[in-house]
C-alpha positions in Angstrom: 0.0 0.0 0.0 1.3 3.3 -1.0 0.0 6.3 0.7 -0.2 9.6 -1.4 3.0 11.1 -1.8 1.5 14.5 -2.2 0.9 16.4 1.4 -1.6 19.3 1.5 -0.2 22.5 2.8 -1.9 23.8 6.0 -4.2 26.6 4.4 -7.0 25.4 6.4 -9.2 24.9 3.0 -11.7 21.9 3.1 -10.0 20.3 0.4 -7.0 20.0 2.4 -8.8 19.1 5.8 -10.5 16.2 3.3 -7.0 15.0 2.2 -5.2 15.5 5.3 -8.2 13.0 7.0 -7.9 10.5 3.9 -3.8 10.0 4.8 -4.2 9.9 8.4 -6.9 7.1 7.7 -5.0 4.6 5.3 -2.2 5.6 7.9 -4.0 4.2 10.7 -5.5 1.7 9.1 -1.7 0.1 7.1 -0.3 0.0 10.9 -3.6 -1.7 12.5 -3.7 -4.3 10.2 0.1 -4.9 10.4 0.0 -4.9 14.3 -3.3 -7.6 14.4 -1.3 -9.7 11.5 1.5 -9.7 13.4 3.7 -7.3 10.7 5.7 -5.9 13.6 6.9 -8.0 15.9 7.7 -7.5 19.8 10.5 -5.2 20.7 10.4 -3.5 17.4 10.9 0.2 17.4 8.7 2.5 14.9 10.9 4.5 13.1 8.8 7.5 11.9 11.1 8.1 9.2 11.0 4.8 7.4 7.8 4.1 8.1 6.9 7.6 6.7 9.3 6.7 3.2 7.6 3.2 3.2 4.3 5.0 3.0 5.0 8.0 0.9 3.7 10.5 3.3 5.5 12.9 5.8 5.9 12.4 8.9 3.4 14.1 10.9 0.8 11.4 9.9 2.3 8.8 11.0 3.5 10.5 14.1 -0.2 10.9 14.9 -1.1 7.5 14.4 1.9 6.3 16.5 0.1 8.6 19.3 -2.7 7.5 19.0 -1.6 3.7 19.1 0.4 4.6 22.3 -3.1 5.3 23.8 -4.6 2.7 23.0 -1.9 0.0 24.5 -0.9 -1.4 21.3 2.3 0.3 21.1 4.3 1.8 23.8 6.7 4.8 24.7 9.9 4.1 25.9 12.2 6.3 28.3 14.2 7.9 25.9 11.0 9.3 23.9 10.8 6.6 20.7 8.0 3.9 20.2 8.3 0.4 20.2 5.6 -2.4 20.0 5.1 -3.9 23.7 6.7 -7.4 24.5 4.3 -9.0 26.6 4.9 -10.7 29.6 3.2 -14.3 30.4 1.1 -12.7 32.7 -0.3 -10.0 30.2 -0.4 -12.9 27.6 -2.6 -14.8 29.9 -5.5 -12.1 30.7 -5.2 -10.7 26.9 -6.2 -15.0 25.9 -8.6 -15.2 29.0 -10.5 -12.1 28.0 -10.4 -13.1 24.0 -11.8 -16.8 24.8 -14.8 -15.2 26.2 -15.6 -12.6 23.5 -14.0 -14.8 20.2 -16.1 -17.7 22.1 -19.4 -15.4 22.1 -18.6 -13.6 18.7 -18.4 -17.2 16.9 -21.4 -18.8 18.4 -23.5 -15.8 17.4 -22.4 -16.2 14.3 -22.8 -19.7 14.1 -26.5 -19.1 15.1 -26.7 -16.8 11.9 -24.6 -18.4 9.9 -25.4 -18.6 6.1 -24.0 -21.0 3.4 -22.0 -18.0 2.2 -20.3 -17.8 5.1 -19.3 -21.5 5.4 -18.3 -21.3 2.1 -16.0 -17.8 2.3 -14.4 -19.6 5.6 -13.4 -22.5 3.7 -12.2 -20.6 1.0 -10.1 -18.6 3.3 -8.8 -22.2 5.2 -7.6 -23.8 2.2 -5.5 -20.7 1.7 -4.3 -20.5 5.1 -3.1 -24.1 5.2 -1.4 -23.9 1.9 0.6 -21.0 3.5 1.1 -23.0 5.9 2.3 -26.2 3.8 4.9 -23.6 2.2 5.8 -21.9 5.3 4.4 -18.6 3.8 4.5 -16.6 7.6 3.3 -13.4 5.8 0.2 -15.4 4.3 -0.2 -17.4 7.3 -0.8 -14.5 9.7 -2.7 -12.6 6.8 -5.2 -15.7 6.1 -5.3 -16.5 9.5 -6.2 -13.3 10.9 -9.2 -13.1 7.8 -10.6 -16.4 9.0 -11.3 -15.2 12.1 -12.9 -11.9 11.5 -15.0 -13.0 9.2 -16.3 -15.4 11.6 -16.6 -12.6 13.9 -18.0 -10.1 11.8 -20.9 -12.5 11.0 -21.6 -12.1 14.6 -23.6 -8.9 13.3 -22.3 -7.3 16.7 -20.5 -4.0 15.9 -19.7 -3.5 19.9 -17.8 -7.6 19.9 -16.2 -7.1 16.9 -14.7 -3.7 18.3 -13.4 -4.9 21.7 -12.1 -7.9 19.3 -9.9 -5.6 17.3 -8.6 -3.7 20.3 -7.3 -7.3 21.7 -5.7 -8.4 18.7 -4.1 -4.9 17.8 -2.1 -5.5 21.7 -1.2 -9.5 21.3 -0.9 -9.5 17.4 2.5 -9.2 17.1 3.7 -12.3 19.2 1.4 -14.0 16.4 5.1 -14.3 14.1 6.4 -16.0 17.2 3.5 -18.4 17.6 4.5 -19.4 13.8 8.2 -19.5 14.4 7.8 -22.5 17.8 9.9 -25.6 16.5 8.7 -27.7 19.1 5.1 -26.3 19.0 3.9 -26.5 14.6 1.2 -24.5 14.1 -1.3 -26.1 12.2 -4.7 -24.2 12.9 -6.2 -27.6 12.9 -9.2 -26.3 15.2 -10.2 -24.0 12.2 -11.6 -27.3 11.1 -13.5 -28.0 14.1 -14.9 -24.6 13.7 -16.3 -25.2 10.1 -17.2 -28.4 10.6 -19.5 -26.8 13.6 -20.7 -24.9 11.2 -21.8 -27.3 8.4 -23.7 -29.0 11.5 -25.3 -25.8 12.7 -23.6 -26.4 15.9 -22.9 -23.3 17.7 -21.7 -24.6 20.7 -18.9 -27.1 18.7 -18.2 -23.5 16.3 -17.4 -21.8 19.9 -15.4 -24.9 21.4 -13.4 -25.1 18.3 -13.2 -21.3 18.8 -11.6 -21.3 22.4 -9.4 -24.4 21.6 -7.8 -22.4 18.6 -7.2 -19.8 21.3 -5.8 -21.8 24.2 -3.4 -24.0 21.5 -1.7 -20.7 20.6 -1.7 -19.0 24.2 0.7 -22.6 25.0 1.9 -22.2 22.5 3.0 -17.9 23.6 3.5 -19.3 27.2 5.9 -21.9 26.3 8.7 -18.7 24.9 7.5 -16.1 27.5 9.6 -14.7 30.2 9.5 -11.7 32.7 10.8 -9.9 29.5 7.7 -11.2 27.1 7.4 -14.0 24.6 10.3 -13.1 22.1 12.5 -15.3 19.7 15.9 -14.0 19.5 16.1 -15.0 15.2 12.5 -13.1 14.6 12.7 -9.9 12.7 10.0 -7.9 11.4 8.2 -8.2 8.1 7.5 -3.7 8.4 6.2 -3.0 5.2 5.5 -6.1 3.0 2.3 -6.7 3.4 -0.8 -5.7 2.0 -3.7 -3.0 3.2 
């Protein structure tokens, strides 16, 4: 995703209000998505100006979004004034995963109640994809498919306040998502992605929500297993920044 290049001087016109709102927007929304994908990784620090080239905007944008990240607890401000993406400790890993069994949990069994052959067929769609990423040890795809599969369960939910308090979990322990990939001891297989659909093809909502929390509690072991006082970090794991798509 390339942001406009062109900035709209400060004249205060409503053209350039318009534009000015239309950057900050695809701003905000390029470093959400690469947060809940797990694009940045733990420990990583934003630098304003690459992030600003990689986008083709100035800085001031992206400054603002950083901020506004900050107060929201997905990204944090160290001492010495720059901001980094929080490493989680187990602790914090195991409220975020407590707190996301019981919303995912209610978010896919609504949606199971409401769930339409479109939406069986779109999840399957998106699984096959997933697990061929998978097979080729695609990370970038992995986290990308992954992440899809489970919104659009979510989203079916037809619960605007859920989904919300969904995306505000995800943008905090997204990032230890790469790690979860990276486990040699632990593969990562999403195999409870077919419990969930085959919930689904039963018009089982309590099996789509068990297959739900499973799918959570697998990767939260998974977190645990690499977590220390510092946070759940793998010292090879590096940021994917800016290769993924909007």
């Amino acid at each position: 995703m390339r942001t406009e290049k062109a900035e709209v001087a400060g004249n205060g016109n409503e053209e350039g209000k318009r534009q000015r709102g239309h950057i900050y927007e695809r701003v905000l929304s390029y470093m959400r998505r690469g947060l809940m994908v797990g694009a940045f990784v733990p420990g990583q620090v934003m630098s304003l100006r690459k992030l600003a080239a990689g986008l083709g905007t100035s800085p001031m944008p992206v400054r603002e979004v950083l901020s506004q990240l900050v107060a929201a607890n997905a990204l944090e401000e160290t001492k010495g004034g720059s901001v980094r993406v929080p490493r989680l400790s187990a602790e914090k890993l195991s409220d975020i995963f407590s707190v996301r069994e019981l919303l995912e949990g209610t978010a896919a069994e609504l949606a199971a109640k409401k769930a339409s052959p479109a939406l069986l067929n779109g999840l399957t769609s998106i699984n096959k994809q997933l697990l061929q990423a998978i097979a080729k040890r695609d990370i970038l795809n992995c986290l990308s498919f992954n992440q899809k599969f489970h919104f659009t369960l979510y989203q079916a939910s037809e619960s605007e306040t859920l989904t919300l308090l969904i995306e505000s979990l995800w943008l905090q322990f997204g990032p230890t998502m790469y790690m979860s990939l990276l486990i040699p001891s632990k593969p990562w297989s999403a195999s409870h992605h077919e419990d969930i659909l085959a919930g689904l093809k039963e018009g089982n909502p309590t099996a789509v929500k068990r297959g739900t929390i499973q799918d959570i509690r697998t990767t939260c072991r998974a977190l645990l297993s690499i977590a220390d006082s510092q946070g759940a970090e793998l010292p090879f794991a590096q940021g994917m920044e800016l290769q993924f798509d909007d």
